[in-house]
C-alpha positions in Angstrom: 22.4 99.7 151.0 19.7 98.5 154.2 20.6 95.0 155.8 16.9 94.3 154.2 18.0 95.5 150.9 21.9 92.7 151.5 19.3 90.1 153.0 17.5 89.5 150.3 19.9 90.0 147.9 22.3 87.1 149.5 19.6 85.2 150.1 19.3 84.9 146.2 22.8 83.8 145.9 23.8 80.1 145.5 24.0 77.5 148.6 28.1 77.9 147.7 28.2 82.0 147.7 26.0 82.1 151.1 28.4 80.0 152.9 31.6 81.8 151.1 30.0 84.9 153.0 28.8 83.5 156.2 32.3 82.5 156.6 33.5 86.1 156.0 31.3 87.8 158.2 31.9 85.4 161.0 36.1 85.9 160.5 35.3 89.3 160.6 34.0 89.1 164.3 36.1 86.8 165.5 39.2 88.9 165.2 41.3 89.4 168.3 40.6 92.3 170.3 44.1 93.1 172.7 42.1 95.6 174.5 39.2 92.7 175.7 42.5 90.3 176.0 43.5 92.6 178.2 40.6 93.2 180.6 39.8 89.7 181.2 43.9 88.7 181.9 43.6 91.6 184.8 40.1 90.7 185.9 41.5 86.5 186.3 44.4 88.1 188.0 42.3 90.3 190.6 39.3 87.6 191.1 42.5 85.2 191.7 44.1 87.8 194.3 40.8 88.1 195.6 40.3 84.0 196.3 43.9 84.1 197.8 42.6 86.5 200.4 39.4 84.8 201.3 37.8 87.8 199.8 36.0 85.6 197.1 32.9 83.4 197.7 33.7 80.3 195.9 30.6 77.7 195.4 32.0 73.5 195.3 31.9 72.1 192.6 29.2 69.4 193.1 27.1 72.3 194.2 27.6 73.7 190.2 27.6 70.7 188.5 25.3 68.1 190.6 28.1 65.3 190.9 
């Protein structure tokens, strides 16, 4: 079945059923991936290393935010 061919046919479906499956689509992408976990725990850690030896330009944070 083509994504045109599910389109129309869940757009055809009751307000009730379209939300029952927008729900499971978007559970389906927000499952937990250990390997992306992973990345960004050792990417904080090294960007954290890096501030802690002056190796990091940091920007204030009135500069980011205007206050």
């Amino acid at each position: 079945m083509r994504i045109n061919e599910i389109s129309e046919e869940a757009l055809a479906l009751s307000p009730k059923d379209r939300y029952l499956i927008i729900v499971k689509l978007n559970d389906s992408l927000n499952v937990s991936n250990s390997e992306v976990e992973k990345a960004w725990i050792e990417e904080s850690i090294d960007r954290s290393r890096a501030y802690e030896r002056g190796k990091l330009e940091t920007v204030a944070y009135e500069e980011v935010f205007g206050k």
